[in-house]
N, C-alpha and C positions, 0 to 999 in steps of 0.2 A: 504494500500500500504506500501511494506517493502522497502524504498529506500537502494541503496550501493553504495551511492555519497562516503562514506568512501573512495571505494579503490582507490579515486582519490591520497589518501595523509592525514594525516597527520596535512595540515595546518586547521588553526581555518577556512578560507571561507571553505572548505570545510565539517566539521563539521557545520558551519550554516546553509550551500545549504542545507544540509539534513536534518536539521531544518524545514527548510521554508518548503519543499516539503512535508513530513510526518505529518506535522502538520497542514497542510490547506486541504488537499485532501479530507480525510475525515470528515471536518467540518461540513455538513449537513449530512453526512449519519444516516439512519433510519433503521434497521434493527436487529439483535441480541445482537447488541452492548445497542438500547432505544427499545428494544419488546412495541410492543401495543404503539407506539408514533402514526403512523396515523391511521386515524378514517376511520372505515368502514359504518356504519349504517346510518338507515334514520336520527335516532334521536340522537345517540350514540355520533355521533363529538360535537353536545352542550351542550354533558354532562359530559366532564372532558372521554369520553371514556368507562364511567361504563355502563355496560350492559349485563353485565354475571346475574342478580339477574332479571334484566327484560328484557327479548330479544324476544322480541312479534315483532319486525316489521323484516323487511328482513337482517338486517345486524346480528340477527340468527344463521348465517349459520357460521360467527366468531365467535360472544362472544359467544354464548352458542345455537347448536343446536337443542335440547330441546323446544326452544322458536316458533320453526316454527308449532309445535302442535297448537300453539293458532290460525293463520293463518285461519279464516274461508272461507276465498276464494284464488284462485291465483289472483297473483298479479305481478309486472313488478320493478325494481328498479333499475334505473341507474344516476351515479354522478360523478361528477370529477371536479378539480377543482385544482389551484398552491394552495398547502398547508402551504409552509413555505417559507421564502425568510432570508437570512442569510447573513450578513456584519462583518467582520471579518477587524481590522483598531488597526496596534501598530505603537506607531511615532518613536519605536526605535525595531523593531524585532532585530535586528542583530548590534553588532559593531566591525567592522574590520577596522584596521589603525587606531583608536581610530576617525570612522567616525561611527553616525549611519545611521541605514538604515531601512527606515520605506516599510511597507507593508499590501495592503489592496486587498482584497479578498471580493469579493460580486455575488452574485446569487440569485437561485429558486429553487428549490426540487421541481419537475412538478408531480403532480400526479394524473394520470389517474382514480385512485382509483376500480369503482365498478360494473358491472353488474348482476343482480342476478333476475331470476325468478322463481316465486312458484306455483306448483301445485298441486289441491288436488288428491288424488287418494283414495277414499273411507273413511276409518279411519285412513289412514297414508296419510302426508303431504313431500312431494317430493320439492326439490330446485336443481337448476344450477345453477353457479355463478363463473365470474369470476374476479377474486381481481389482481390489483397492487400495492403491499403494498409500493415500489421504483422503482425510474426511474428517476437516477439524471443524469446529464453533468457536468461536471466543466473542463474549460479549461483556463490553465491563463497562461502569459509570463511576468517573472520578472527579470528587470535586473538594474545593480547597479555599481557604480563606485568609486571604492576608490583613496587616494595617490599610491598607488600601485599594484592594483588589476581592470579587468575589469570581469564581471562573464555575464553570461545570463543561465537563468532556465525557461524551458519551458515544462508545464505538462499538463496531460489531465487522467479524469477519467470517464469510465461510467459505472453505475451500475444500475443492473435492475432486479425484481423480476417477473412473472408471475404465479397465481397460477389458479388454473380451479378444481371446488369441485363440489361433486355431496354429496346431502343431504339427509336427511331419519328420518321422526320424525313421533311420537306418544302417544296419549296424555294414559296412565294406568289406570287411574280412573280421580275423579273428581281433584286429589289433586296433583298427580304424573304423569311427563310427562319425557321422554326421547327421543334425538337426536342425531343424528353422521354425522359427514361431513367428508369425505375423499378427501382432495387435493392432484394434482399432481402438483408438482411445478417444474418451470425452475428457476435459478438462473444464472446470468453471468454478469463479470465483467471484464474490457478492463482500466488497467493502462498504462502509455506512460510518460516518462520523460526524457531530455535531459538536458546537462550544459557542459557548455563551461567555462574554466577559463584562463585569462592571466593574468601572474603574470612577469614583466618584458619580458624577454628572455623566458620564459618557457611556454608553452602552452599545458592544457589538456580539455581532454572530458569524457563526460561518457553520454551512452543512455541504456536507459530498456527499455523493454517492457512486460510487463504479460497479461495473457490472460485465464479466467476461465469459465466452462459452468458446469453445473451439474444438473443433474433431477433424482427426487426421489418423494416420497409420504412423505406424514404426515396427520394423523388423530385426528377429534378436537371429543371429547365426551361430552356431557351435559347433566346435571339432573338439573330440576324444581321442586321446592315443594313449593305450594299454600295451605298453611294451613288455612287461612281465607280470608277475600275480602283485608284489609287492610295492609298485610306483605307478602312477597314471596323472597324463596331462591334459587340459581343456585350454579351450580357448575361448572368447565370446565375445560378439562385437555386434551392438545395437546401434542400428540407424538414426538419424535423425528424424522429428518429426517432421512428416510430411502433412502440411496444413490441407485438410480439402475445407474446410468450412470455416470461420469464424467471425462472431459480433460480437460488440462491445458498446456501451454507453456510458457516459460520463454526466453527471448534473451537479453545481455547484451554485451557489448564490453564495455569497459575503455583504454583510452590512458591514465596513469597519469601525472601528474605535470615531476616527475621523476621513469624511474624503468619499466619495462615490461609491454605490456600491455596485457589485457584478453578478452577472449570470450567465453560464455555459450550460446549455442542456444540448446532447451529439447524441445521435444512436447513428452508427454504422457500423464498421471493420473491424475486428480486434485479431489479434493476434497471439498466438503460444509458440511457443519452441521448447525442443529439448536438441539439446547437442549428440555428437558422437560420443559411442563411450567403446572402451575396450577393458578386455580383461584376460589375463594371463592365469592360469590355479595349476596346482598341483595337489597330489594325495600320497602320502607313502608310508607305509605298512611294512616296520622292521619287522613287528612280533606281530602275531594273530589279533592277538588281545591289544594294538596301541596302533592309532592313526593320527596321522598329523597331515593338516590341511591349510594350505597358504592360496592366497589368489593375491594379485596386484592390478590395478585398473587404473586408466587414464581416462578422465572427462574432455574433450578438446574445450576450447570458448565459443561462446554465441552471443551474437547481439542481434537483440528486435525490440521494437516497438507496439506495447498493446496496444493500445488508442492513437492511430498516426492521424484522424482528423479532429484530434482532439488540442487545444491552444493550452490548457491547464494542467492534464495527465499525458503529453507526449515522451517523458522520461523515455531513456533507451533504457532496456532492463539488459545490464550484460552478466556476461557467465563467464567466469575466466578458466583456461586450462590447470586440473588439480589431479593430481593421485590419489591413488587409497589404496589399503591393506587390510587384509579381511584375514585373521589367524584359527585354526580351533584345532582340539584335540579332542579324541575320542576313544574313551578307556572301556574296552569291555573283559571286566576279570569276569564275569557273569552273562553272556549273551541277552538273558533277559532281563538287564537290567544293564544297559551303557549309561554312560558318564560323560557329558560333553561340556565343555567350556569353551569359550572362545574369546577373541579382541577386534574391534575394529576400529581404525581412526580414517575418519571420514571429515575430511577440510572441508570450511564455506565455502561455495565457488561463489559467489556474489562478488560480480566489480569491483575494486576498490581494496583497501588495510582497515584496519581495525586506528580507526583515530580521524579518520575522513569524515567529513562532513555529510552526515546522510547516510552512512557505511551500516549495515544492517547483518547478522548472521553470528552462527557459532558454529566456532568445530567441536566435533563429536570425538 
């Protein structure tokens, strides 16, 4: 979300409020900004997420399509579950009138996550699957009172991803297996913010609202190679989105403090992207009982604009080129009963460093 609490004025509250707003909204977002942050697979979420190097069970059809070859029968797989919960607590966000002013923010990232099932169809192994990779809410009202200022901010965000992939794998010989999953994804997001300010005699407002939908395709590709029983490597390399559709609207009125006020209402074009991503894994199995699993992944950069006939919300949103690493281990002294662990660190791609002006994201 690109606040313009700015064209209220001038004053430091109003530079804060745009603070507060920009900076909390997206506090749990998961998406292009932390790729690969939620877990799809049967096995893949207690393992730090690596699964491109071994993608034998249904979550496949993400990390590495390839993997559904091994698949000796169909099979059904469904999960979901709250993934993350986020608290967010400064006892001084803000200081206006030489008062400060604390702020706390707390939630759930709900995620519906996964349905997917496999079918064999002779030598090739066929999959349907549908992934929620996001599906947040956040709604808060903060307000605050200084020696000379009253303000209230009230915002609301929802973002949500659906994708629906149909799959296609086959194993080449004893050692070489390939896969492709082709998703059609929906994307749409619904920002809302209002703020009121009294500053003595002077009284302003400012409200937005945006509004984004977009569907297009993106295909995931994966290669397997099983050189011996005890090592195996993937690879996997997901397209860009390819936009076939998207709208967006923008509405904003401002009364300022002081000085004219304005009004943008747009409905046309909008826009989504995701970038190139690749991935490297590996799996290797000294003892029966102990697996170790590494993947490594590059995001390339993208830049677009949601709203380009938009004068208030025309922001480039960029993605910069980032890596990641996905680790997990898997102990089984007990076959029915594995042990899995895992790590992942997962950079912000969001344009920009952490100190810039407008700079938004965390690493994982």
């Amino acid at each position: 979300m690109r606040s313009r609490l700015l064209r209220l004025g001038s004053t430091p509250l109003a530079l804060a409020a745009c603070l507060v707003v920009t900076s909390t909204v997206r506090t749990a977002r998961a998406d292009n900004s932390n790729p690969n942050l939620i877990p799809f697979g049967e096995t893949e979420s207690f393992l730090g997420n690596a699964g491109v190097g071994r993608a034998n069970d249904t979550g496949a059809v993400y990390y590495n399509p390839s993997g559904l070859a091994e698949l000796e029968s169909g099979r059904i797989s469904v999960s979901g579950a709250v993934y993350m919960s986020f608290s967010v607590q400064y006892q001084a966000a803000l200081n206006i009138d030489n008062t400060n002013i604390p702020l706390s923010v707390s939630g759930f990232d709900t995620i519906p996550s996964t349905y997917v099932a496999v079918r064999k169809l002779g030598d090739w192994v066929g999959a349907f699957s549908v992934l929620v990779p996001t599906s947040m809410i956040l709604s808060d009202h903060v307000s605050f009172t200084t020696p000379n200022t009253t303000t209230n901010v009230v915002y609301s965000t929802q973002t949500s991803d659906l994708w629906v992939g149909l799959s296609l794998a086959h194993k080449l010989d004893e050692h070489w297996s390939l896969g492709l999953t082709v998703f059609g994804m929906q994307h749409s997001e619904t920002n809302v913010i209002g703020l009121d300010i009294v500053n003595g005699a002077a009284f302003g407002t400012n409200m937005e609202r945006t509004s984004l939908d977009a569907l297009g395709l993106s295909a995931v590709v994966g290669v397997t190679y099983i050189p011996t029983d005890w090592i195996r490597f993937g690879a996997r390399a997901q397209t860009p989105f390819f936009q076939v559709h998207g709208s967006g609207d923008t509405y904003e009125v401002t009364h300022p403090l002081a000085g004219a006020s304005s009004t943008e209402n747009i409905q046309g074009t909008g826009n989504y992207g995701k970038p190139f991503d690749f991935s490297l894994g590996t799996a290797v199995s000294p003892a029966p009982w102990f697996t170790l699993l590494a993947d490594v992944s590059l995001q390339l950069g993208l830049s677009y604009t949601e709203f380009p006939l938009s004068t208030d919300f025309s922001d480039v949103t960029t993605l910069k080129t980032v890596p990641r690493v996905n680790v997990g281990v898997e102990l089984t002294p007990d076959p029915s009963y594995p042990i899995r662990v895992g790590f992942l660190y997962d950079p912000n791609a969001n344009g920009g460093n952490p100190g810039d002006s407008g700079y938004t994201g965390e690493d994982f």
